[in-house]
N, C-alpha and C positions, 0 to 999 in steps of 0.2 A: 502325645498323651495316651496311643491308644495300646503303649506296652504298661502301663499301668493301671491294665483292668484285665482280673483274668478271664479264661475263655467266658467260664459263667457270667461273668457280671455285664461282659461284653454283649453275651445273647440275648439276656434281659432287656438289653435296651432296645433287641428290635422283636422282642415278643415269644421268640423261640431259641430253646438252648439249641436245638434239631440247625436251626437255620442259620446261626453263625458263622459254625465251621465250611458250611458249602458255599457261604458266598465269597469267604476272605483268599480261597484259592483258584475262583472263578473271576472277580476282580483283577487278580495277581497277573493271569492267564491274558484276559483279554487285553490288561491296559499296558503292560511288558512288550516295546517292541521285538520284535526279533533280532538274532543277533546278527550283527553286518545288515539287517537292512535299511533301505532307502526311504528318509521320510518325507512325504509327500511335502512341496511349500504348498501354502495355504491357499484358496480355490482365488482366484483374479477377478479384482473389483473393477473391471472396466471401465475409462469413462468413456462419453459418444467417440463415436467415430468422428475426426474430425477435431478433437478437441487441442485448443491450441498450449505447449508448454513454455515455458521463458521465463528469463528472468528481468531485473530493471537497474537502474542504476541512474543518478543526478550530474548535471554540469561540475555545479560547483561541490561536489563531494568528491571527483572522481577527476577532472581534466588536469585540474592544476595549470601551469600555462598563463597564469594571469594576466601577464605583463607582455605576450608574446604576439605579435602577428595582428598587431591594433585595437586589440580588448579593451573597451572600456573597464572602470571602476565599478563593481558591484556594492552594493548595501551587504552585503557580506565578508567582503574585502574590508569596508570599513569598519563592520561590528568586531572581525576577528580580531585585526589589530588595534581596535580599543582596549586597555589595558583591565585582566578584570571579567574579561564579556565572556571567555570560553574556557574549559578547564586547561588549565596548563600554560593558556596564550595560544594554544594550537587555532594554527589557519588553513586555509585552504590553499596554500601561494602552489604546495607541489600536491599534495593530497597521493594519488596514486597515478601521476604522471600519467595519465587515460590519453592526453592529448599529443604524447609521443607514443604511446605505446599501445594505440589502437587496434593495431595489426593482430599483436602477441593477445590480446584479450580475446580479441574474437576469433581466434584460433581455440583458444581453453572452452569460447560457448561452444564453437565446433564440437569440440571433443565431449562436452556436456551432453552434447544431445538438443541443445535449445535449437526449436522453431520459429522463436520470435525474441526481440529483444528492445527492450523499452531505456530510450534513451531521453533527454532534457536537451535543447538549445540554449545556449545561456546568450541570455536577450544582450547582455552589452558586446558580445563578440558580434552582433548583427548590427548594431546601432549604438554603437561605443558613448551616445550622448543621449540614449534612449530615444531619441528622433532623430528628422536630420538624415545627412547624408548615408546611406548603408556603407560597411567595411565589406566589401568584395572576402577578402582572406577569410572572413567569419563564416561566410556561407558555404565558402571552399571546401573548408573542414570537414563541415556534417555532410557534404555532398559525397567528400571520400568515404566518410563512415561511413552513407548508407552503401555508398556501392560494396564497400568489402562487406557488409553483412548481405547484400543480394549475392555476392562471388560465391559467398558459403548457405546459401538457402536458408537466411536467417530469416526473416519478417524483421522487420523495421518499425516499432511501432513509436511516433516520434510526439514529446510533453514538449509547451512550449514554453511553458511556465513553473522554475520548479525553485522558485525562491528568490533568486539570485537577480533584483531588479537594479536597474541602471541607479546608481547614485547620482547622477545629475538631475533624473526625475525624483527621486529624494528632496535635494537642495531647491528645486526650481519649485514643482508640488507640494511638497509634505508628501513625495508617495502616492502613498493607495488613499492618500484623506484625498486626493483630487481628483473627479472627474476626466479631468485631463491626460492624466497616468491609461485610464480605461480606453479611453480616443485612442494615446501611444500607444496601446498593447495591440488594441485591432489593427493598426498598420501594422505593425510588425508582426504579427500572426499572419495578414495576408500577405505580407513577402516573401514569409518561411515559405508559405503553403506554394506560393506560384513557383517559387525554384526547387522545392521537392517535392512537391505531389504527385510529378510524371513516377516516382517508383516508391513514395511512402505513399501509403492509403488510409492507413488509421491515424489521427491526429488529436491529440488529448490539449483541450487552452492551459488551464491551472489546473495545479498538483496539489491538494489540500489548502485550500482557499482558509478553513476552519484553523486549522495550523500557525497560516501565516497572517494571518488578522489576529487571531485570539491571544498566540503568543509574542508575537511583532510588535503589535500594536496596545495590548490590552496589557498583558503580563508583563513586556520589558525583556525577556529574559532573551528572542531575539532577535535579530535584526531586523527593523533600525533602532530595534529597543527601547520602547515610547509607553508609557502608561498613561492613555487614552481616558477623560471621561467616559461615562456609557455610550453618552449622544454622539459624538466624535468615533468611538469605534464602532459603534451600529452605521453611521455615514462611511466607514472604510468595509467595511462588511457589504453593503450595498454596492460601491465602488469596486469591488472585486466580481459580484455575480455580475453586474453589469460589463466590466473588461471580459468575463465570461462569452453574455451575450453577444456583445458587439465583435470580440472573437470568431464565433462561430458564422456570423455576417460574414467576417470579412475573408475566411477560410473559404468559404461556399463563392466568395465573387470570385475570389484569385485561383483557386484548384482547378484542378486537371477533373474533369467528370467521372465519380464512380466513388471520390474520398467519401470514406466516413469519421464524422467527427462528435467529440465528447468530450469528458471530464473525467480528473482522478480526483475525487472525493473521499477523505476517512467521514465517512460519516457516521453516526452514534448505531453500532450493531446493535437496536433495542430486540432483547432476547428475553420470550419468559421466563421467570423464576421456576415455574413447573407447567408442566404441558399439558396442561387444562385450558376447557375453553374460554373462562371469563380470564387465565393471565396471556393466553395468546390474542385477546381480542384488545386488552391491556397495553400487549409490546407493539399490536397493529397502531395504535393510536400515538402511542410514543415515536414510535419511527417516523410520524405525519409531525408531529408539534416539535421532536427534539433536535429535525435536522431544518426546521424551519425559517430557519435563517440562508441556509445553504444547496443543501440539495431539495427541500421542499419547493423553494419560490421559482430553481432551474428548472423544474416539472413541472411546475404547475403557471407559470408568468405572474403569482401572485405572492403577497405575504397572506399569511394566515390571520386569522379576527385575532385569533386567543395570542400571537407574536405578536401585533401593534398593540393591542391592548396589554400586555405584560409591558412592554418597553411606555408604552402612553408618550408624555410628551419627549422622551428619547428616542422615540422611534424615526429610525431614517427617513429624507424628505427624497421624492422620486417623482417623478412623469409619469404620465401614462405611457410615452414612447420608450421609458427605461424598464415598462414592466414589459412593454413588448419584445422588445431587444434580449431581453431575460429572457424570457420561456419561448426563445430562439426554438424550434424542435434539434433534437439531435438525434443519431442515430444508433449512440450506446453510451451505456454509463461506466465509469472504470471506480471500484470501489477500492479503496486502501485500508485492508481490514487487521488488525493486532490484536486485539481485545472485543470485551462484548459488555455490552451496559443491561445490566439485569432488570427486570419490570416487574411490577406486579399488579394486579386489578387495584382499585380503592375507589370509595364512595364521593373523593372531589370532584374537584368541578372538571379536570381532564379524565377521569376515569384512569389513571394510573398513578404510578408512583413509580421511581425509581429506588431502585435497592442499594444502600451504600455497602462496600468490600469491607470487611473486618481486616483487622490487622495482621491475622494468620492468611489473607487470600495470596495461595500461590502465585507468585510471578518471577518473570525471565531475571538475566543478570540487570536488567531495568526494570527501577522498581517501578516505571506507568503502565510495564509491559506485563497486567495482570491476564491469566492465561484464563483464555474463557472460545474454546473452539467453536461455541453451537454460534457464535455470531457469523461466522462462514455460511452458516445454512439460511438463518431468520432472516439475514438483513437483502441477500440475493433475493432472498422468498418474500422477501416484502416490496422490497424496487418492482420486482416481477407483477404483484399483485394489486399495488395500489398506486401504481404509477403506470401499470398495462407497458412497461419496457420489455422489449425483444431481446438484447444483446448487451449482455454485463457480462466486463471482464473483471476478475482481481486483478488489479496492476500494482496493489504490495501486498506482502504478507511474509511475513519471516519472524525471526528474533534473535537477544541478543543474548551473548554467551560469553564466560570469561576462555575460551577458546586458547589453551595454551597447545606450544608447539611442541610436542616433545625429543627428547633425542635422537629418535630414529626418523625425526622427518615428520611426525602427522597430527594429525588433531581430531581428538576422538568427542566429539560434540556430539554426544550423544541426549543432551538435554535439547539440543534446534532438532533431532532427528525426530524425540517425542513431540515434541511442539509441531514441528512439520506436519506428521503420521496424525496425531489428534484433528487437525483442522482441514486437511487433506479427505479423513473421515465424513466429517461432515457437511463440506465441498461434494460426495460424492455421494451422500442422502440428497441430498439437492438437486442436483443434476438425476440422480435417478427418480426424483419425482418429477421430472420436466422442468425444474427452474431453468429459465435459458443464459447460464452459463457457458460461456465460448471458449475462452483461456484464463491461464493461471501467471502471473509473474510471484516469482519468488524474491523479495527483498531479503540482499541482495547480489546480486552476482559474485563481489568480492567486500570485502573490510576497505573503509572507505573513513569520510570525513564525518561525522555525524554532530555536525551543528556544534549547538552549544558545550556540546561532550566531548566535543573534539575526537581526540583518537582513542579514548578510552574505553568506548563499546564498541563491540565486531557483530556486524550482522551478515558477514558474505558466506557465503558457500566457499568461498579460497582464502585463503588467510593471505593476506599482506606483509613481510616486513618492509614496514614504511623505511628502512632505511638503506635497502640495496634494492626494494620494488620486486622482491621476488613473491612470486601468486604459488602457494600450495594448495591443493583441492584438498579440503577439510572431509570426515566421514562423509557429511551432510552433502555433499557434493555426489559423492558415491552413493549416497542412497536416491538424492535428484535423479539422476541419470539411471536406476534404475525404473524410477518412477515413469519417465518419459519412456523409456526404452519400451516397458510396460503397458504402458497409457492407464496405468492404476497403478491403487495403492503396492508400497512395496515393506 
């Protein structure tokens, strides 16, 4: 615009005809690099010394092996090949053959840079009948995995729960509607724990608890695909933090001295709408009442007045020894962060209100995966502050992309690199205010099984063809690796 205004008119606008012509070749002068020189990269965002990088990845997204070496039947085995249940009919029977090709994987974390790597046991390779006799082979397995991730200085940080439950406690239970399911899990959480805790230390029970009740049990959409009354999914809600607590019991009897144990939690990133004191005092409230079901009652050993009274006579029936068993203490919280739920003050009776997304709100190649970075900052900064937690990891965070492969070999995702770099950001306002943030996992390592989507979104750092199993490191990969290499933003 500004070759159509001549010098005069141009001057005018800043007061003096004198003063136009002297700044527009003083501008020119200073902001002109020179020619051939070198320009500075941009000054390095640090995080702590110390701070851990990694990425993560699921049993049943990743092993494939179903049917191999005495694995039980998963409730996901049986969702996928319900006719109907997954896009396409896609299963998990080979997914990304993880379970022969363990070696070759954690050669490419090698080459990443990863210091730590977050893996799943899938509970019927240990207990093929969800109780009952243990499968020796199942234990085998993750016992090679961890060693080849200790051969290569990985951290091992091992989920014991990440969906994938026995279908026999299905058929026998009703699942997670039984108590009984929660009893099986703490056995089998203290067996993992007694035969790996001499060289795993970090131990996570369940992986989005919120996930697999909500959409499991309440939604249908997946497995075992059931739409629950309220009162029936509020009792499988409880029955889940409860396999929690009783979890963490039975990890603490069977471990080796020194484990620490927790959870991976998506829990609702409540983030102000603007950074004033009555809507950040707003999203403080909502963070207490919105994850009150899930990570509220694990902190606290209680349900909340304003939760039993919202549900009233739906509200789950419990013990006193199920609330003790609950607010079990643990040693850190793992939060599973994508998105952020907006807040704002209002005069109800909770003091907020939740902001719903308009139809224009930016999101990833999934459309739940509305982009909202500052939940990275708020929601650590809240754990931190009204729960008094020392040590929270991200153990996901990624997104998904339509990630095409091009001619020459590569995949230029430069939409997961924004997404990354945005949330990365504000991961690192946090930690430079003290939030105690420890490490970071990136979901996820490669293109994998993704549920009810089957194979049609990519969330890895390597692209996958699912049909010869060859891993290509995607930009995002490249930019990971620089990030680690770094220990900040890149």
């Amino acid at each position: 615009m500004l070759n159509r205004f001549s010098r005069r008119e141009f001057a005018k606008l800043f007061g003096s005809a004198a003063l136009a012509p002297s700044i527009l070749p003083a501008l020119s002068a200073e902001q002109a690099p020179a020619q051939n020189a070198t320009i500075a990269p941009p000054a390095p965002q640090p995080f702590p010394k110390g701070f851990l990088w990694g990425s993560a990845t699921a049993s049943y997204q990743v092993e494939g092996a179903v049917k191999e070496d005495g694995r039980g039947v998963s409730i996901w085995d049986t969702f996928s090949h319900t006719p109907g249940k997954t896009n396409n009919g896609d299963t998990g029977d080979v997914a990304d053959d993880h379970y022969h090709r363990y070696k070759e994987d954690i050669q490419l974390m090698k080459a990443l840079g990863l210091q730590t790597y977050r893996f799943s046991v899938a509970w019927p390779r240990i207990f093929p009948n969800g109780t009952g006799a243990p499968n020796p082979k199942g234990i085998d397995f993750y016992s090679r995995v961890v060693d080849e991730l200790l051969a290569n200085n990985i951290q091992p940080y091992c989920t014991l729960f990440h969906w994938d439950l026995p279908q026999a406690l299905e058929d026998k239970y009703g699942g997670w509607q039984s108590r009984e399911t929660s009893e099986a899990f703490a056995n089998y959480a203290g067996y993992v724990a007694q035969h790996l805790s001499d060289r795993v230390q970090h131990f996570m029970t369940l992986n989005e608890m919120r996930s697999f009740v909500d959409i499991g049990y309440r939604d249908g959409r997946h497995a075992p695909g059931l739409k629950l009354p309220p009162a029936r999914v509020n009792q499988v809600r409880h029955n889940a933090v409860l396999a929690h607590g009783l979890g963490v019991q039975a990890i603490r009897a069977h471990a080796k001295t020194g484990v620490k144990v927790g959870l991976a939690e998506n829990a609702e990133a409540c983030s102000p709408i603007i950074e004033t004191p009555e809507h950040i005092e707003a999203a403080r409230k909502a963070m207490r009442e919105e994850n009150a079901g899930y990570l509220t009652v694990v902190l606290e050993g209680k349900y909340t007045d304003a939760y039993l009274a919202h549900h009233g006579a739906n509200a789950p029936k419990f013990t006193a020894a199920d609330m003790k068993a609950i607010g079990s203490p643990i040693d850190f919280v793992g939060l599973n962060n994508y998105t952020t739920t907006w807040v704002r003050a209002d005069n109800n009776s909770r003091g907020y209100a939740l902001v719903p997304a308009p139809e224009s709100y930016p999101h990833m190649m999934s459309s739940w995966l509305r982009v909202g970075p500052q939940g990275l900052y708020w929601a650590p900064k809240f754990i931190a502050e009204i729960w008094g937690v020392k040590e929270i990891y991200i153990t996901e965070n990624g997104a998904s992309s339509t990630d095409v492969l091009t001619p020459d070999g590569h995949v230029y995702d430069s939409d997961r690199i924004m997404y990354l770099r945005n949330y990365l950001t504000q991961l690192h306002r946090g930690v430079s205010e003290g939030v105690p943030v420890k490490g970071y996992f990136c979901w996820s390592f490669m293109d994998n099984y993704e549920w009810a989507d089957g194979y049609a979104y990519r969330f890895g750092l390597h692209y996958v063809d699912f049909k010869t199993q060859k891993r290509t490191p995607k930009m995002s990969a490249h930019f990971y690796k620089e990030v680690i290499a770094r220990n900040g933003l890149a």
